[in-house]
KEKE-3310 file (N, C-alpha, C; in steps of 0.2 Angstrom, whole numbers, plus 5000, padded with zeros to 4 digits):
npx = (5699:5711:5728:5744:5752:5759:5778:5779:5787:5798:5795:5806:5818:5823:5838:5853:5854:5865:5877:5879:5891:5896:5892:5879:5883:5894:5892:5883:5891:5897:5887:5888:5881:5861:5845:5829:5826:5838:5853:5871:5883:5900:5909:5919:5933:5936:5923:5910:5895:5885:5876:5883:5891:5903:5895:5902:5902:5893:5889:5875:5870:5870:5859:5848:5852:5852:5839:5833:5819:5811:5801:5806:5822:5837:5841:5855:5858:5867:5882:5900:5915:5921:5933:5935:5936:5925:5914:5896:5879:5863:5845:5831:5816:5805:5802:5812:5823:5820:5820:5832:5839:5836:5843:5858:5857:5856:5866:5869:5875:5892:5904:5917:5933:5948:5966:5978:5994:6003:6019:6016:6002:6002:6000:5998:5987:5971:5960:5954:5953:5943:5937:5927:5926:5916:5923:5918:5921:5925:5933:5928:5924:5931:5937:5942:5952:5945:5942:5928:5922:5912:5909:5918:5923:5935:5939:5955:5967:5981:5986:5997:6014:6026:6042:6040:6027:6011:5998:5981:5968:5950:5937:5923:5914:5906:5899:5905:5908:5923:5930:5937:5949:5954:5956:5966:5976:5980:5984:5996:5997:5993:5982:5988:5992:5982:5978:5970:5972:5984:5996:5996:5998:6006:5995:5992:5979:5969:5971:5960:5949:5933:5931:5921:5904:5894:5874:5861:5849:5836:5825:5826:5833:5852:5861:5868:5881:5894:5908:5920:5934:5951:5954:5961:5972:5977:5984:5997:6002:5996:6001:6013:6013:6011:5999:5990:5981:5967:5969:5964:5951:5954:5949)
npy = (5416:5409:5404:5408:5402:5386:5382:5368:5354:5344:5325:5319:5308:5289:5287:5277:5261:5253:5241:5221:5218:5206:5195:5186:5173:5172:5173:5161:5152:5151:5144:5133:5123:5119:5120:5117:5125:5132:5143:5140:5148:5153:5164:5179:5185:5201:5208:5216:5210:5215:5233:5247:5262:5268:5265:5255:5243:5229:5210:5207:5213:5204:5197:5195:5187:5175:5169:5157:5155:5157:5168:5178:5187:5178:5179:5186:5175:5176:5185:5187:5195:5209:5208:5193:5176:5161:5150:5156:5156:5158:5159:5157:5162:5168:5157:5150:5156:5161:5150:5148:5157:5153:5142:5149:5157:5147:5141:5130:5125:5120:5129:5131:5135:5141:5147:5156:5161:5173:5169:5155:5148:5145:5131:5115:5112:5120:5133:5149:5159:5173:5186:5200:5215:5228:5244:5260:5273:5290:5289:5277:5259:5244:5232:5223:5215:5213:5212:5220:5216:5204:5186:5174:5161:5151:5139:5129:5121:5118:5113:5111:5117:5132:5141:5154:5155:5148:5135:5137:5126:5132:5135:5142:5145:5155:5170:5184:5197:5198:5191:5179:5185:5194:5185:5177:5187:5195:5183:5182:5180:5185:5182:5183:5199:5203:5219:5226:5222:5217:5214:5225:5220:5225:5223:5208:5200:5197:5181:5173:5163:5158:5142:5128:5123:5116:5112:5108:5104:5096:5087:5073:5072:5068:5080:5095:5095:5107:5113:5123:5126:5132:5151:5158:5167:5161:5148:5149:5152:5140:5130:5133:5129:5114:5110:5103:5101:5094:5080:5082:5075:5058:5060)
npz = (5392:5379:5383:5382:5367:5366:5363:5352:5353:5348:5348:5362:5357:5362:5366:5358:5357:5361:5356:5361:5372:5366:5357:5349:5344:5353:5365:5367:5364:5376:5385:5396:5404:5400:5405:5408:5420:5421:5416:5415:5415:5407:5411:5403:5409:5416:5413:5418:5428:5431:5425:5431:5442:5430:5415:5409:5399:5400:5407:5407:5396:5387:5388:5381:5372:5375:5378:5372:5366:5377:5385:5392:5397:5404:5421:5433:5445:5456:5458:5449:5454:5441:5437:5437:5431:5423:5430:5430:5436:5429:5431:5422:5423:5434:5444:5446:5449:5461:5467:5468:5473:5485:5487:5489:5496:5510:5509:5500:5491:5482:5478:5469:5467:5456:5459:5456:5467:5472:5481:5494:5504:5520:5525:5517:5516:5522:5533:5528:5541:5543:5548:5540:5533:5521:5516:5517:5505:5501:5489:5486:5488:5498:5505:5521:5534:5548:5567:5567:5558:5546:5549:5540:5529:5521:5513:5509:5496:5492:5474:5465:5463:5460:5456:5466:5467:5469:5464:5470:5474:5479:5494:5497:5512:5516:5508:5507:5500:5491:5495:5494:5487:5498:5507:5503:5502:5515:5520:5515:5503:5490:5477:5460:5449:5456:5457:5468:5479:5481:5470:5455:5437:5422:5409:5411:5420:5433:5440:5445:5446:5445:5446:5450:5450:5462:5461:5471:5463:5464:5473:5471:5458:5455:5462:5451:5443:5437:5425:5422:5409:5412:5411:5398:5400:5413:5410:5405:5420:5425:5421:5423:5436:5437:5431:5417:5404:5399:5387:5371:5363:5351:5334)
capx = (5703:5717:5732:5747:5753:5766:5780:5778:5793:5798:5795:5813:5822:5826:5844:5852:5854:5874:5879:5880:5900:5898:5888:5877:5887:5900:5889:5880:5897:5900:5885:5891:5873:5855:5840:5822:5825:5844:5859:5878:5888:5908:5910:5924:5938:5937:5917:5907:5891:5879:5878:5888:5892:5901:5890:5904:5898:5891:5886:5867:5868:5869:5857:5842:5852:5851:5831:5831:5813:5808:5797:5811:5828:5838:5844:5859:5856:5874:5888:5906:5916:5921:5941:5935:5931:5923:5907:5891:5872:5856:5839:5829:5812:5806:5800:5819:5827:5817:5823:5841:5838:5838:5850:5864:5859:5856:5873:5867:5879:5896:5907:5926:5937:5954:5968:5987:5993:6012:6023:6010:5998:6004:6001:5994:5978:5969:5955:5955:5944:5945:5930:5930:5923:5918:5923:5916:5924:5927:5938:5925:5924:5936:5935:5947:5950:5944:5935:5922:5917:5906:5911:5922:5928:5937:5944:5961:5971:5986:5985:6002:6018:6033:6045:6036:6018:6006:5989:5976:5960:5948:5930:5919:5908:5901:5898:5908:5912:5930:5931:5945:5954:5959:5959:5974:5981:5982:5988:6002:6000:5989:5981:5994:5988:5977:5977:5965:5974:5990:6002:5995:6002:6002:5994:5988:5973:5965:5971:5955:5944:5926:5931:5915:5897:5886:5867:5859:5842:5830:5827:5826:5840:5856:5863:5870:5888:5898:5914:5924:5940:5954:5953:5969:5977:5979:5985:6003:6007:5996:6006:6022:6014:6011:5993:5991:5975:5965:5970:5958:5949:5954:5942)
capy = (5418:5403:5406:5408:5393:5382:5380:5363:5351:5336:5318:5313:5301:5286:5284:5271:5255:5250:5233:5222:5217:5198:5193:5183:5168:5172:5173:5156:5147:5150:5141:5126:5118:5122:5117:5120:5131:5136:5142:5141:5152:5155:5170:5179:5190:5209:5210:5216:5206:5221:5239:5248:5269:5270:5264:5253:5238:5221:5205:5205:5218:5198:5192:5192:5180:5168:5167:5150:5153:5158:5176:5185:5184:5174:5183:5182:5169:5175:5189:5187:5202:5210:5206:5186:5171:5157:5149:5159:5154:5162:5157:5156:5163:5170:5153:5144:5162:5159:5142:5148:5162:5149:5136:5153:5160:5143:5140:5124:5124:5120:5133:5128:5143:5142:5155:5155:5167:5174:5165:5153:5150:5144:5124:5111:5115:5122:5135:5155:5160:5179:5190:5204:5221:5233:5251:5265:5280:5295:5285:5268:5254:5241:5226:5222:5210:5216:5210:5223:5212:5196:5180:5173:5155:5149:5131:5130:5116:5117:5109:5114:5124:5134:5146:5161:5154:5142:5136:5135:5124:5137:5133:5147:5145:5161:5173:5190:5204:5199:5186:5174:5189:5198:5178:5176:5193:5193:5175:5183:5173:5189:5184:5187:5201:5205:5227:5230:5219:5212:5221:5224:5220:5228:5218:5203:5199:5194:5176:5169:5157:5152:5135:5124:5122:5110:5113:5102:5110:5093:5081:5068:5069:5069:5087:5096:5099:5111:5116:5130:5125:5137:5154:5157:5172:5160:5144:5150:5151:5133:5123:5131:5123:5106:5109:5098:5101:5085:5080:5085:5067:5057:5060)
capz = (5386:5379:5386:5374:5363:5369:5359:5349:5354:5345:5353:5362:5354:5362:5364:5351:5362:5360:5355:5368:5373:5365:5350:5351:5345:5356:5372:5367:5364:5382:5388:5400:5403:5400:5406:5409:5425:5424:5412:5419:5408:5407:5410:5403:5413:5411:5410:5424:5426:5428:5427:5437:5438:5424:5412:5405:5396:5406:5402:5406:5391:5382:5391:5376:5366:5380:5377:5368:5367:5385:5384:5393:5394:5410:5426:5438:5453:5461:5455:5451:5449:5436:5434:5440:5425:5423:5431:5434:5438:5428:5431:5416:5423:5441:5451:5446:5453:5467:5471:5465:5478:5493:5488:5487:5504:5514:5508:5498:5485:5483:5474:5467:5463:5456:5458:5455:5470:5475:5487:5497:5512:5527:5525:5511:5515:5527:5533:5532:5547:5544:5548:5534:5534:5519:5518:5510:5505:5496:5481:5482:5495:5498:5510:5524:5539:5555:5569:5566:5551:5547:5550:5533:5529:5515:5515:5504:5497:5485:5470:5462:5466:5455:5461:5466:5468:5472:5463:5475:5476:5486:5491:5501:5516:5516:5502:5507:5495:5487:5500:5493:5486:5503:5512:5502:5503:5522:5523:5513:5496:5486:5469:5454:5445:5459:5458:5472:5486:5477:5462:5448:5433:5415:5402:5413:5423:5438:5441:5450:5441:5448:5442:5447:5454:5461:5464:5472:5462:5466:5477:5467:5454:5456:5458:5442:5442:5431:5428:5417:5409:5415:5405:5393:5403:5419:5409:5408:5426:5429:5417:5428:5444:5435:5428:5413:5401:5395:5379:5367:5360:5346:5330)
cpx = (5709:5721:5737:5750:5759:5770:5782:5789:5794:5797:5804:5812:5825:5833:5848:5854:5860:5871:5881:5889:5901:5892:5885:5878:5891:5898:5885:5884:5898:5894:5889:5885:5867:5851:5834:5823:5832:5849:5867:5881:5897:5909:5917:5927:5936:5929:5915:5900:5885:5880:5878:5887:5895:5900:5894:5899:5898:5889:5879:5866:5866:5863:5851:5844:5850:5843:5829:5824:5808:5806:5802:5816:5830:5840:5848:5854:5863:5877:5893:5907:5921:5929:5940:5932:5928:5916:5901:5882:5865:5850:5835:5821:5810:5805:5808:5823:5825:5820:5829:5844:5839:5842:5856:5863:5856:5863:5874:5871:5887:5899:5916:5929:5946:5958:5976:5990:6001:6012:6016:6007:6004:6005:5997:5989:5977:5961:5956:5949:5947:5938:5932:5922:5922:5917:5920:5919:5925:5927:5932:5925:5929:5933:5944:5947:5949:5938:5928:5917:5914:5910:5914:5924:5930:5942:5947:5965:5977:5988:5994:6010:6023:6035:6041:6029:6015:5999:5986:5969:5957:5939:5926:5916:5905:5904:5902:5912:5919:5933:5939:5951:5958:5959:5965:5979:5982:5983:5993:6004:5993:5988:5987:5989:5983:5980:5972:5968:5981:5995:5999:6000:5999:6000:5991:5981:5973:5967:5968:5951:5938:5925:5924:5909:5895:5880:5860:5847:5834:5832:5827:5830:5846:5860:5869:5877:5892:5905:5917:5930:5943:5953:5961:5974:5980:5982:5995:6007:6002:5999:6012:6020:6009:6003:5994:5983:5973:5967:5964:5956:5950:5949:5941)
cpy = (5412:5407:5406:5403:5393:5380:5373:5359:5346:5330:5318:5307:5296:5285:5278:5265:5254:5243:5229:5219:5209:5198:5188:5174:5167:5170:5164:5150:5146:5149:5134:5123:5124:5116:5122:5126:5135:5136:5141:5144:5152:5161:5175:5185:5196:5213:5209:5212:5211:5227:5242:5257:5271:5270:5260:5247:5232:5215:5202:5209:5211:5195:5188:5189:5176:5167:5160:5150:5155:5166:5178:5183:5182:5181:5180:5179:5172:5182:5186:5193:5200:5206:5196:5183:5165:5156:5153:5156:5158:5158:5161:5158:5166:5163:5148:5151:5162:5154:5144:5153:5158:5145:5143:5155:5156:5138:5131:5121:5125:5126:5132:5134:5140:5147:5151:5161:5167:5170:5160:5151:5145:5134:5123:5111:5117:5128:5142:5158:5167:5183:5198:5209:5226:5238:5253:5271:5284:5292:5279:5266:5247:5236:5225:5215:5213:5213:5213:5218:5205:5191:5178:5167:5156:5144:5131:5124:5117:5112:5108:5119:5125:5138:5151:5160:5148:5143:5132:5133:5129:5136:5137:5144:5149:5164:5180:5191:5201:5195:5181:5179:5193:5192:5179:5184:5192:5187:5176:5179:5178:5185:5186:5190:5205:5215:5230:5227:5216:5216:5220:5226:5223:5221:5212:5205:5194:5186:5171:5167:5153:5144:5131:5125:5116:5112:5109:5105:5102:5088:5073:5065:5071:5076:5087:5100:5102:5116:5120:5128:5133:5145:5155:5161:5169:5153:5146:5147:5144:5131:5127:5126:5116:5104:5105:5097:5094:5083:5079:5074:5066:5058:5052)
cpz = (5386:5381:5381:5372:5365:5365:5357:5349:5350:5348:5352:5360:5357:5360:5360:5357:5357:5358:5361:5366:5368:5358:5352:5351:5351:5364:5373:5367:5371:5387:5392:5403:5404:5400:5406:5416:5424:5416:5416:5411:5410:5407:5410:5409:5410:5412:5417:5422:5424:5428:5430:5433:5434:5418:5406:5403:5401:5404:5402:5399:5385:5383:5388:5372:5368:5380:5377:5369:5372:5382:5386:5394:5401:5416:5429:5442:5458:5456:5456:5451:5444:5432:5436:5434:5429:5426:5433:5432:5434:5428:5426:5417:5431:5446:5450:5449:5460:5471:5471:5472:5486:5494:5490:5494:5511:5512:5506:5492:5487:5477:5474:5464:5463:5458:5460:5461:5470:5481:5488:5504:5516:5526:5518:5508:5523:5528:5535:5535:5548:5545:5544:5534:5528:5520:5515:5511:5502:5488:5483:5489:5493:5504:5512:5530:5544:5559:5571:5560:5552:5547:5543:5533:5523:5516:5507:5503:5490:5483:5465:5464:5460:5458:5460:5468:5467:5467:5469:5472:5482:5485:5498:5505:5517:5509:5503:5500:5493:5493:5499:5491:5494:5509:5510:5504:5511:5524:5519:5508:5492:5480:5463:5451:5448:5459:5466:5480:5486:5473:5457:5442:5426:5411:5406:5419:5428:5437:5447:5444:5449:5442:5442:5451:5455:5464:5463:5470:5464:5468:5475:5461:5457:5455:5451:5445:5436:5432:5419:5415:5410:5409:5404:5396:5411:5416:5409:5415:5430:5428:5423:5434:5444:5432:5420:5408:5399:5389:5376:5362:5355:5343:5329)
residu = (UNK:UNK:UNK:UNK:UNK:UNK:UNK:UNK:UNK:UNK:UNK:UNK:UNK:UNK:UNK:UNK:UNK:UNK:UNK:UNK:UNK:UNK:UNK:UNK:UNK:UNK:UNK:UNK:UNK:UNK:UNK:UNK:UNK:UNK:UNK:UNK:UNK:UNK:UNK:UNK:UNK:UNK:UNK:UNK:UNK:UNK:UNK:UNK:UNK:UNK:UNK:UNK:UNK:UNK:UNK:UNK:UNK:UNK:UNK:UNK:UNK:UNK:UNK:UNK:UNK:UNK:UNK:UNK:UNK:UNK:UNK:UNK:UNK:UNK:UNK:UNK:UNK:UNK:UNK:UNK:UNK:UNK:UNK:UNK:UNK:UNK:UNK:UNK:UNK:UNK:UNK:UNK:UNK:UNK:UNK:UNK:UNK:UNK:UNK:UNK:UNK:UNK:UNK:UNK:UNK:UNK:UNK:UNK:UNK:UNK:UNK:UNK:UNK:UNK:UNK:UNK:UNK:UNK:UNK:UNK:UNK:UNK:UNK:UNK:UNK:UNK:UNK:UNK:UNK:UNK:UNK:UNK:UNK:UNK:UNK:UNK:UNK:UNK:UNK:UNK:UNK:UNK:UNK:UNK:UNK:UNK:UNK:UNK:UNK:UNK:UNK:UNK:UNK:UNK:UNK:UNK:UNK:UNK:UNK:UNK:UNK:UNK:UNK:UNK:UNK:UNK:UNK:UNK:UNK:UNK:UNK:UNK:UNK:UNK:UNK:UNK:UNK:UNK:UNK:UNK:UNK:UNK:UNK:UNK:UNK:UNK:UNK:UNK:UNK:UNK:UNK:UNK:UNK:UNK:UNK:UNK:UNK:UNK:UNK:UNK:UNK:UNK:UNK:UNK:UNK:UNK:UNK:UNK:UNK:UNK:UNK:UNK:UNK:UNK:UNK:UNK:UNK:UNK:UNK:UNK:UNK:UNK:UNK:UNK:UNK:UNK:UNK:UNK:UNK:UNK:UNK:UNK:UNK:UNK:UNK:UNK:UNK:UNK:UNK:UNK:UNK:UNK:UNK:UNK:UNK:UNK:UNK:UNK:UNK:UNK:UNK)
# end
């Protein structure tokens, strides 16, 4: 004997897929080179790269504009975070992710980061050799210096000074979690702006900039370098410590 009739449900509805954070102009204005394997993008201040627990918005959510023709759309090669602008790396299919994949973790590539910090380091230049530890906890996780943690460089030169703070040239030897953010702060010259290791300020932003890249992607051309002009919420406090924009070209 059949058994009794199941009540007839409607097919679920895909949810409506949001807009992404950038339009598709806006995401394409802020290509800095493209090729056959790679993009480098600008990536603005504010936007995490992908998503995260609260399901704010990211900037892979742009990342089918970036197609140019390719079946799928590109991938990171690398993370910034979210409150950090400028340079970042997408591989444009799996065999250029793959290669992008061994330049990043045989530490084959040169990475350039700006940052305007309080007060400033210790000399003109030099090298933070801090081993760095992240937590986890209840409220998140955080990263600190301890010699529980991994091995950490960052080699630092100052390019600039005005009263109160220093812009720093800063170029990573290892990749650690929020690495330049707590080198400065435990050398007692925090990030302006910095909230998670520094003072945070209302209305401004994170002043770190992944200024440039180089990757040295073949052995036979010349590696491909790229760089990000500064973004607009950290140009104020360059021009105090003598930064100087290019002059835009005569027509």
């Amino acid at each position: 004997m059949a058994g009794p009739l199941k009540p007839h449900l409607p097919p679920r509805r895909a949810a409506p897929r949001r807009a992404p954070p950038l339009t598709a102009e806006q995401i394409q204005a802020r290509v800095l080179h493209r090729d056959g394997l790679i993009l480098v993008i600008d990536k603005p201040a504010g936007l995490a790269v992908h998503a995260g627990p609260s399901g704010a918005p990211n900037l892979e959510e742009c990342f089918d504009d970036l197609r140019y023709g390719l079946p799928r759309p590109p991938a990171l090669a690398h993370r910034l975070d979210a409150d950090t602008a400028g340079v970042l790396v997408l591989g444009r299919h799996p065999k250029a992710l793959a290669k992008l994949g061994r330049l990043f973790s045989g530490r084959d590539t040169e990475k350039t980061y700006w940052a305007v910090v309080e007060g400033a380091p210790p000399a003109e230049e030099g090298l933070f050799d801090m081993p760095l530890l992240k937590l986890n906890t209840r409220s998140g996780w955080s990263v600190k210096v301890s010699d529980k943690g991994q091995p950490s460089l960052t080699r630092y030169k100052v390019l600039g000074r005005a009263p109160g703070m220093t812009w720093l040239e800063l170029k990573p030897e290892t990749g650690r979690t929020h690495q330049i953010r707590v080198h400065c702060a435990a050398a007692g010259c925090p990030v302006l702006a910095d909230r998670l290791y520094g003072r945070a300020e209302p209305n401004n932003q994170l002043h770190l900039q992944s200024h440039g890249i180089v990757l040295p992607l073949s052995k036979t051309k010349p590696p491909i370098a790229v760089t990000a002009a500064p973004p607009a919420h950290m140009l104020a406090a360059l021009k105090a410590c003598g930064f100087s924009p290019d002059p835009s070209p005569t027509p």
